[in-house]
N, CA and C atoms as an extended XYZ file, in Angstrom:
240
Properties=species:S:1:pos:R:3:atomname:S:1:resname:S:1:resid:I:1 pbc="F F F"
N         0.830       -1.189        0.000 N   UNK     1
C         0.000        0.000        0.000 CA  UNK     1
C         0.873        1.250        0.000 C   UNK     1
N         1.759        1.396        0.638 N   UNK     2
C         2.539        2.482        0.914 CA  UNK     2
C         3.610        2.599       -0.460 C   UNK     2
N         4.067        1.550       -0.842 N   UNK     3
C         4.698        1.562       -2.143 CA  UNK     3
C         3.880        2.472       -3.630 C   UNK     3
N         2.491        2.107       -3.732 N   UNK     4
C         1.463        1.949       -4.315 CA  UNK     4
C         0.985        3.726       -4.113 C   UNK     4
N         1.489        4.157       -2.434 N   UNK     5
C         1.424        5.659       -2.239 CA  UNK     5
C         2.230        6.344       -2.811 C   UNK     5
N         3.223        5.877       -2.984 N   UNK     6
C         4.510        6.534       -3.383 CA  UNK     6
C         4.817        6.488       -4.766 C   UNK     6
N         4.077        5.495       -5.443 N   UNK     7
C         4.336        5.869       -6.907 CA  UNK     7
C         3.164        6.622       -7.271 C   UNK     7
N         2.173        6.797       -6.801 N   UNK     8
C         1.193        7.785       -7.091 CA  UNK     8
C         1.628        9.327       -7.414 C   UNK     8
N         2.282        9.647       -6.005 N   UNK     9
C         2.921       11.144       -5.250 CA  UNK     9
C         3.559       11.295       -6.562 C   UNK     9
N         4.621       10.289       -6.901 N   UNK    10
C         5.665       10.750       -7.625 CA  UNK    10
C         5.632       10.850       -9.064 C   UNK    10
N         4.109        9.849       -9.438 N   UNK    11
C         3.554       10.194      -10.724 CA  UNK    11
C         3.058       11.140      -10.943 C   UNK    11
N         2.328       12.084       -9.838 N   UNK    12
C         1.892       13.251       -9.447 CA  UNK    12
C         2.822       14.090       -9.995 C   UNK    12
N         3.797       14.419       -9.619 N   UNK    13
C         4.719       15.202       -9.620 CA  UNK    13
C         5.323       15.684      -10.896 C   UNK    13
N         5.702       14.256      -11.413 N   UNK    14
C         5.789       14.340      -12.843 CA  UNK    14
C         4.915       14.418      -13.959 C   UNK    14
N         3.478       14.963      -13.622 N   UNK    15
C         2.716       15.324      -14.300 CA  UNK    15
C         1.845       14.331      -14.756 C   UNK    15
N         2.025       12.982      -14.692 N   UNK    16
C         1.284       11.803      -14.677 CA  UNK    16
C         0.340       12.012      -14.262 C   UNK    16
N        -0.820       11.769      -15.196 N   UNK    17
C        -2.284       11.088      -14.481 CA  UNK    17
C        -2.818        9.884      -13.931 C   UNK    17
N        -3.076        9.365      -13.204 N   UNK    18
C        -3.223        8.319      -12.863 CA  UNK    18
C        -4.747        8.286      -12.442 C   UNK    18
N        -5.954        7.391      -13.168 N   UNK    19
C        -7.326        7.402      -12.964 CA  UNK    19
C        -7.376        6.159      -11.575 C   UNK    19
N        -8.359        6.690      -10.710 N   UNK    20
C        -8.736        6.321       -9.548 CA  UNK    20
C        -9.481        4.743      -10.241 C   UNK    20
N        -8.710        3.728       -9.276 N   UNK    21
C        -9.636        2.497       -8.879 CA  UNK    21
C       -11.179        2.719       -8.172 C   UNK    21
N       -11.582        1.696       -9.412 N   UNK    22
C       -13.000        1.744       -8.439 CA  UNK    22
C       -12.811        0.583       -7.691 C   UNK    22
N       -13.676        0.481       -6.585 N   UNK    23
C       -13.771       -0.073       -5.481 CA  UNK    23
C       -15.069       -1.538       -6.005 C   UNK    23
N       -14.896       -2.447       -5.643 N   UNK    24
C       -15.983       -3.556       -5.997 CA  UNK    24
C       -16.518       -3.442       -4.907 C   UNK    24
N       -17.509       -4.261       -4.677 N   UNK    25
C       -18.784       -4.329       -3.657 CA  UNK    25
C       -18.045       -5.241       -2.842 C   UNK    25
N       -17.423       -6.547       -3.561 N   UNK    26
C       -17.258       -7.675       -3.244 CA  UNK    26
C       -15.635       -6.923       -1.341 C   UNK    26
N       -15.228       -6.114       -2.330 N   UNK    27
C       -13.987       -5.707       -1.620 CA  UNK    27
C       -14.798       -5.214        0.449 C   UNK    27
N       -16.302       -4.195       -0.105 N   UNK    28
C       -16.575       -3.805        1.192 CA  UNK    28
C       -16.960       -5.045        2.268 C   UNK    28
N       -17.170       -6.116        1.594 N   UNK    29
C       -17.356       -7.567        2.556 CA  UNK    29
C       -16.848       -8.078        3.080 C   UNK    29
N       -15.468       -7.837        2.507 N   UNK    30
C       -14.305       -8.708        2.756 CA  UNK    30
C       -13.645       -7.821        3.880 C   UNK    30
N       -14.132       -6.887        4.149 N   UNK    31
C       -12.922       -6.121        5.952 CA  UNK    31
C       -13.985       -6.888        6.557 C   UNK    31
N       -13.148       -6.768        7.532 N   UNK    32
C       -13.206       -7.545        8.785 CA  UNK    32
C       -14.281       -6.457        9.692 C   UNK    32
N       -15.648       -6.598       10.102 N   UNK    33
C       -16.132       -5.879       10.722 CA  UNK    33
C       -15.811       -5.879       12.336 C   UNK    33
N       -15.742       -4.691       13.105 N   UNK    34
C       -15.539       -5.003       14.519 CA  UNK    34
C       -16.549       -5.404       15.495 C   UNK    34
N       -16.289       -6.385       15.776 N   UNK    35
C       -17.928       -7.331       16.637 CA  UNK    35
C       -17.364       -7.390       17.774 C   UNK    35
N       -17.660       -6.638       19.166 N   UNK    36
C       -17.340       -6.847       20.440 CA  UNK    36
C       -18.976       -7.103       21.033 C   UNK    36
N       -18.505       -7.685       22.370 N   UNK    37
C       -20.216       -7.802       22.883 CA  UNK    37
C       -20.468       -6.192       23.955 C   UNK    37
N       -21.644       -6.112       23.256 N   UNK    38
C       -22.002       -4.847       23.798 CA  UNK    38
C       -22.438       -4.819       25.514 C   UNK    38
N       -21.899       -3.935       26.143 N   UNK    39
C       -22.147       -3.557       27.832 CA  UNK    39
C       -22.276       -2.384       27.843 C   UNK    39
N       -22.622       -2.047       29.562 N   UNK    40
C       -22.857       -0.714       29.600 CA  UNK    40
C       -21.481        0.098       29.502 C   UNK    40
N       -20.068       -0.312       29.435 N   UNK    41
C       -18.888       -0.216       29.731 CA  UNK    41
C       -18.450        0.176       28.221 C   UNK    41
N       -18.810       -0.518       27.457 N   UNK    42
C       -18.376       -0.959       26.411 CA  UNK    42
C       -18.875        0.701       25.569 C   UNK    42
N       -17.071        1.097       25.271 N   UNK    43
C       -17.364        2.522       24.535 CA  UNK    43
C       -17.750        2.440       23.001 C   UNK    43
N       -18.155        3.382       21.732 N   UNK    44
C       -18.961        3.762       21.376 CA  UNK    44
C       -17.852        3.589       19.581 C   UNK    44
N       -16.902        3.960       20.163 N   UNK    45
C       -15.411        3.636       18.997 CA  UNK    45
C       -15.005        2.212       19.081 C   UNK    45
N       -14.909        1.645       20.043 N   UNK    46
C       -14.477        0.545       20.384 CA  UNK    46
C       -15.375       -0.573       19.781 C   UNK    46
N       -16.409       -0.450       19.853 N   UNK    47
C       -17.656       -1.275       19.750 CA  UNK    47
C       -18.344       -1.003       18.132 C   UNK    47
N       -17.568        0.451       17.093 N   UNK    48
C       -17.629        0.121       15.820 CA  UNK    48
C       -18.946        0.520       16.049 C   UNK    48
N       -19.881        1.551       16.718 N   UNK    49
C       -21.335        1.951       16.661 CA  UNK    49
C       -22.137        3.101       15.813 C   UNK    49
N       -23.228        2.036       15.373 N   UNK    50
C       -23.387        2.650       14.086 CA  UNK    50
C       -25.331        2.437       14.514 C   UNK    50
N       -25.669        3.277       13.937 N   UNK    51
C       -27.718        2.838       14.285 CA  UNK    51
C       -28.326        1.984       13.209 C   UNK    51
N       -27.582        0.635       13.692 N   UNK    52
C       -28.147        0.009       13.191 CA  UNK    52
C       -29.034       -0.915       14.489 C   UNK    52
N       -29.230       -1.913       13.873 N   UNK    53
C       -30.356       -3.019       14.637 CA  UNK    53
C       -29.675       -3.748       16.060 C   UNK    53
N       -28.164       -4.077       15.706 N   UNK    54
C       -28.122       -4.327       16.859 CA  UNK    54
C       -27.948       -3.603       17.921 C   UNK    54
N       -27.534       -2.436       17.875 N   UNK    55
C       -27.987       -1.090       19.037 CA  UNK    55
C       -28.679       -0.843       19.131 C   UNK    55
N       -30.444       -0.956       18.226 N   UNK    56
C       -31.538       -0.629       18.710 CA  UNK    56
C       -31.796       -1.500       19.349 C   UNK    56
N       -31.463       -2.865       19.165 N   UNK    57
C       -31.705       -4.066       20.212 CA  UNK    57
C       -31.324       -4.125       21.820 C   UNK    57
N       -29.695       -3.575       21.765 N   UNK    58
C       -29.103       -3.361       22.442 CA  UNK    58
C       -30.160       -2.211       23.884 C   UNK    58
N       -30.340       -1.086       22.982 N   UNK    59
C       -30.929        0.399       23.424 CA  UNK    59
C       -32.138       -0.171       24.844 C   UNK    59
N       -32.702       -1.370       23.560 N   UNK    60
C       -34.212       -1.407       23.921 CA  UNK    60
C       -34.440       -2.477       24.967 C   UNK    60
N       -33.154       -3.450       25.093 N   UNK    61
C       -33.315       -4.200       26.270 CA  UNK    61
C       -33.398       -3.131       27.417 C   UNK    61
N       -31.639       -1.999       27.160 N   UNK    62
C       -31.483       -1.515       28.289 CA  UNK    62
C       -32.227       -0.410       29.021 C   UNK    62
N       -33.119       -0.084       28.432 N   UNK    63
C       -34.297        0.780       28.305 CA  UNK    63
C       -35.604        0.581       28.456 C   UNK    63
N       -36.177       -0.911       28.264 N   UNK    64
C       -37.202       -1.556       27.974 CA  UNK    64
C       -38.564       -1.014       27.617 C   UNK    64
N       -37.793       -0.148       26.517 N   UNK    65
C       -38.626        0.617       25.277 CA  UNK    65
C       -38.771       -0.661       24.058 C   UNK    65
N       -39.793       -1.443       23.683 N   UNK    66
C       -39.842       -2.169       22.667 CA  UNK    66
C       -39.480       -1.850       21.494 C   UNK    66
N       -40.097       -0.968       21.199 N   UNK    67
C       -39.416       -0.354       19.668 CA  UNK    67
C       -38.614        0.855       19.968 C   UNK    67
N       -37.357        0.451       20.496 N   UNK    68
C       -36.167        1.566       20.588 CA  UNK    68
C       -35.793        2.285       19.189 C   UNK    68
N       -35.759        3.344       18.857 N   UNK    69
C       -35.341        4.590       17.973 CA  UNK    69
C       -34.195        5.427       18.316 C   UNK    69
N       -33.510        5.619       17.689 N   UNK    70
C       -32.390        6.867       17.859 CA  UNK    70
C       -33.585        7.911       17.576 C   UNK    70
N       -33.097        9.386       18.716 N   UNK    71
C       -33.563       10.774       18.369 CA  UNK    71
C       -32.164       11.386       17.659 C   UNK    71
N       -32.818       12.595       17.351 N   UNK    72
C       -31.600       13.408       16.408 CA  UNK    72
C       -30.760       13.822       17.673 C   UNK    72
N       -30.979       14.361       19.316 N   UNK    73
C       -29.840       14.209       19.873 CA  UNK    73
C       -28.870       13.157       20.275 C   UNK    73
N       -29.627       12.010       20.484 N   UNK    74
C       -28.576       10.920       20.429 CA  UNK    74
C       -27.732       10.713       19.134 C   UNK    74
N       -28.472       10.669       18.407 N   UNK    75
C       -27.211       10.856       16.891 CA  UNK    75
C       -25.911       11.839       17.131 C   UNK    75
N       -26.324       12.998       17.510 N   UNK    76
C       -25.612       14.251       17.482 CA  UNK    76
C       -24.490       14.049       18.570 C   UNK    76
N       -25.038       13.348       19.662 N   UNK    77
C       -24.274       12.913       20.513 CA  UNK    77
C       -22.943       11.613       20.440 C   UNK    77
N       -23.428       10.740       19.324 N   UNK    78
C       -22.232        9.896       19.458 CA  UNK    78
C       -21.687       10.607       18.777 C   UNK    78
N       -21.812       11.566       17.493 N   UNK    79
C       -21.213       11.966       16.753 CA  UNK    79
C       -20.036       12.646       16.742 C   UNK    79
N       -20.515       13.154       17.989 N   UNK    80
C       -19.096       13.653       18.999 CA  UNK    80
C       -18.106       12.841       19.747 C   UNK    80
């Protein structure tokens, strides 16, 4: 990767164009997602948190709101 940086820069330089790779679908599957088990401990970077289902799951045990929802301040809030 870093090799791959460096001939870019330096194709750059020398006036070389170089057209951007597209990205396959197949490629976004293949990282490794971060799966820790969620606690009340368990921070917000660490844990890869995103609003999806399993934090509304998560939300709604710890809350015992059945149909748990993000509001726009909780958004605003991890966002920070």
């Amino acid at each position: 990767m870093k090799a791959g940086l460096n001939h870019t820069i330096e194709a750059s330089f020398k006036g070389i164009w170089i057209p951007k790779k597209k990205k396959s679908k197949s490629v976004k599957n293949k990282r490794p997602s971060v799966y820790t088990e969620l606690t009340l401990d368990t921070g917000l970077v660490e844990c890869g948190f995103k609003c999806s289902q399993r934090f509304r799951d998560f939300f709604s045990v710890q809350t015992g709101i059945k149909n748990f929802k993000f509001n726009v301040d909780m958004l605003a809030s991890a966002k920070k």
